[in-house]
C-alpha positions in Angstrom: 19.4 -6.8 1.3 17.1 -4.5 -0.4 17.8 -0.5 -0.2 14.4 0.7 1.0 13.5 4.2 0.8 13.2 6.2 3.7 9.2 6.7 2.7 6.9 4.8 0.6 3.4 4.7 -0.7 2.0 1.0 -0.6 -0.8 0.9 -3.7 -2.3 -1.5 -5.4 -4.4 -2.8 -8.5 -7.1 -3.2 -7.0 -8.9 -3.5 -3.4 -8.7 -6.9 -1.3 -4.9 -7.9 -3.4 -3.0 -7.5 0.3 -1.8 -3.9 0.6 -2.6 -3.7 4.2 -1.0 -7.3 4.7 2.2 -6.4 2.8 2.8 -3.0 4.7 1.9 -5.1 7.8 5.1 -7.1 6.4 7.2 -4.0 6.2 6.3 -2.2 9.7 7.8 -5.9 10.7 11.3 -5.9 8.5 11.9 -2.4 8.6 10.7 -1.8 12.0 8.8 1.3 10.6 5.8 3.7 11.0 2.7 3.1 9.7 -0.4 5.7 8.6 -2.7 5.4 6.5 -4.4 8.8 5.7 -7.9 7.6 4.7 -10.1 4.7 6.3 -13.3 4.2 4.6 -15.7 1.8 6.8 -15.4 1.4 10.7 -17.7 -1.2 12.3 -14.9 -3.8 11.7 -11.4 -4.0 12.4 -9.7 -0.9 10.5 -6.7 -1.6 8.9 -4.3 0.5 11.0 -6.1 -1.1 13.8 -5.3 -4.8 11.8 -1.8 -3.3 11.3 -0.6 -2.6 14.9 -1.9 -5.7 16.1 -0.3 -8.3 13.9 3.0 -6.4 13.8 2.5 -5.6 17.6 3.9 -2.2 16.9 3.5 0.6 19.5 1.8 3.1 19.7 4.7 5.9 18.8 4.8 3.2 15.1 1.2 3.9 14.5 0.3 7.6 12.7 -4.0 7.9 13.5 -5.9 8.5 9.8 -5.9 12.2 9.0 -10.0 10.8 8.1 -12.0 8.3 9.4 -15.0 7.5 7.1 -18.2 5.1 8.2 -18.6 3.7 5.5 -16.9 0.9 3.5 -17.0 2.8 0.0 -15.0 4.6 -2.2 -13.1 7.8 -0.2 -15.6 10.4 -2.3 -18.0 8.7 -2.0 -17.7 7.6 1.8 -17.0 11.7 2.4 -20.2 12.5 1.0 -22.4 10.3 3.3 -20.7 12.2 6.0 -20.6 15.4 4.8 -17.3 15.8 4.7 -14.9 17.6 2.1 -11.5 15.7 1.1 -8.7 18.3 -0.3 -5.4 17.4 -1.2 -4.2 20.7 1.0 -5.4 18.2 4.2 -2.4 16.0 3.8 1.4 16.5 4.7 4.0 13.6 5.4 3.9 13.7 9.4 6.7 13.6 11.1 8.2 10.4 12.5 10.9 9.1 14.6 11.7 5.4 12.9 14.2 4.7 10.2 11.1 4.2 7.4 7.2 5.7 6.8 4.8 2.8 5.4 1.7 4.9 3.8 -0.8 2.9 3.1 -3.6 3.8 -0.4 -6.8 3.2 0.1 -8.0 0.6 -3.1 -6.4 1.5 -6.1 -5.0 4.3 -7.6 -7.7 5.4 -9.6 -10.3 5.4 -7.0 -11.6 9.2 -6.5 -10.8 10.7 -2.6 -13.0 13.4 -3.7 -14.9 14.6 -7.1 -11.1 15.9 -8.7 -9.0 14.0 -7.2 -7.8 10.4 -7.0 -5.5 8.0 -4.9 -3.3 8.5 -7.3 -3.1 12.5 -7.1 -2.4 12.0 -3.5 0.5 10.1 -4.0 2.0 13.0 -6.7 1.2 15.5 -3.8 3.1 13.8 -1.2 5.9 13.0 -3.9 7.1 9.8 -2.5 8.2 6.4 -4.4 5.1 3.7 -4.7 5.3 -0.3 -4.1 2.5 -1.5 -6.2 0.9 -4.4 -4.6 -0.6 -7.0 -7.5 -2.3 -10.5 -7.4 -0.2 -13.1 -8.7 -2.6 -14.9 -10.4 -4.1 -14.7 -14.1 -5.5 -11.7 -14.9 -2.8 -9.4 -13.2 -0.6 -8.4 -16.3 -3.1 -5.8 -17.6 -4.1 -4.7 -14.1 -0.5 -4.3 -13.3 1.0 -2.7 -16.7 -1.9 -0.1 -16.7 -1.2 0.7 -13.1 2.7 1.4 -13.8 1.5 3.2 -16.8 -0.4 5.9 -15.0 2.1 5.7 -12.0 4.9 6.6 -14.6 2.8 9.1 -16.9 2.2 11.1 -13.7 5.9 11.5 -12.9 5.8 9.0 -9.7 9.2 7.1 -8.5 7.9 3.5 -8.6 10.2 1.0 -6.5 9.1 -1.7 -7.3 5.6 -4.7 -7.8 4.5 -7.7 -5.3 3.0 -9.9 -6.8 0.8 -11.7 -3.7 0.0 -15.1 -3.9 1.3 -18.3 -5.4 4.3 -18.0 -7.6 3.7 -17.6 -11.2 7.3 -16.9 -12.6 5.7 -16.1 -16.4 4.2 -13.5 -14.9 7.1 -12.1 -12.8 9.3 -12.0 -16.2 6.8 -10.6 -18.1 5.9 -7.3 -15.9 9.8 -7.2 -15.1 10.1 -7.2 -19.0 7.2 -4.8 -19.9 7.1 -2.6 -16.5 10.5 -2.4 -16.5 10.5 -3.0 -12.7 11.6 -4.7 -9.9 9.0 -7.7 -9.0 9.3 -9.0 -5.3 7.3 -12.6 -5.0 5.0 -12.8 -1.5 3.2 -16.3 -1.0 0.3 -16.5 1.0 0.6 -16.8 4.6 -1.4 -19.5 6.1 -1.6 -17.2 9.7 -0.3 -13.5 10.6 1.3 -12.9 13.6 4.7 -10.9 14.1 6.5 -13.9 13.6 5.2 -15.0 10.4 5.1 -11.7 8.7 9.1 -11.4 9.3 9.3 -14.6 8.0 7.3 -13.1 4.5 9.3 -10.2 4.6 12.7 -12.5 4.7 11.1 -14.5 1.9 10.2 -11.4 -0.1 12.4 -9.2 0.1 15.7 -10.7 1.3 16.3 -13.3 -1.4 17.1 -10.8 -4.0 
């Protein structure tokens, strides 16, 4: 059984490598809250809407987005079409009443919320531990190295990697190895419902 920390940042190395699916996972095992504090892009399905309904959490689980941008860009530069300023001082943890907080990044940690800051400045201002969310697949060692690097040089707890996506055990030994980190294995779910998520939080993160 893994010791999870009462609050955790979910990042990742990129946009689109399952951040939103793999804190979907975790408001399912841990029975948690969820918030994400910036949405960029709103015609579709957000992703604290996508969220709350594959993990059929209620509505006390679900913390609303401190900002809700139109459009699907980076947070700067989403703020500037709608004239909107993003400070660091416009985030605090919010209270909550389960046993775990699931935040949720928005892309990676590099990606500017405003013209100083970055994802990853946010994360050093709310001074919580990070799960780093990685593709499995070729190409992730660098992504992922470079991510703990900058994770680490700024001071931040990291917890641990998921590597998301088919198993690739050279891969898992070598960021454990060189990231010095513990590496949790997620394969791809085929559908995502509240039953199938447990099951990929079982398969995750109960085999260690």
């Amino acid at each position: 059984m893994i010791d999870f920390p009462e609050k955790l940042f979910v990042t990742g190395t990129d946009t689109n490598v399952g951040k939103t699916v793999v804190s979907a996972i975790l408001m399912s095992g841990l029975e948690a809250t969820y918030w994400k504090p910036i949405q960029a892009g709103l015609d579709e399905e957000t992703d604290t809407e996508f969220v709350q309904r594959v993990s059929e959490a209620g509505h006390s689980s679900i913390i609303p987005e401190r900002y809700r941008l139109k459009t699907p860009m980076s947070p700067h530069a989403a703020a500037d079409i709608d004239g909107i300023v993003i400070s660091l001082s416009d985030f605090q943890l919010p209270e909550f009443y389960t046993k775990h907080l699931i935040i949720e990044g928005a892309g990676g940690l590099i990606v500017p919320i405003n013209w100083k800051d970055s994802v990853l400045d946010l994360i050093k201002h709310l001074d919580i531990p990070v799960l780093l969310v990685s593709r499995s697949t070729l190409g992730t060692l660098n992504h992922t190295l470079l991510s703990l690097q900058a994770l680490r040089e700024k001071g931040i707890d990291v917890f641990g990697v998921v590597l998301n996506g088919p198993k690739h055990q050279s891969n898992k030994e070598t960021i454990e190895h060189f990231g010095k980190v513990s590496v949790f294995e997620l394969e791809t779910l085929n559908t995502l419902s509240k039953k199938s998520l447990s099951a990929g939080y079982k398969g995750a993160f109960n085999s260690k």
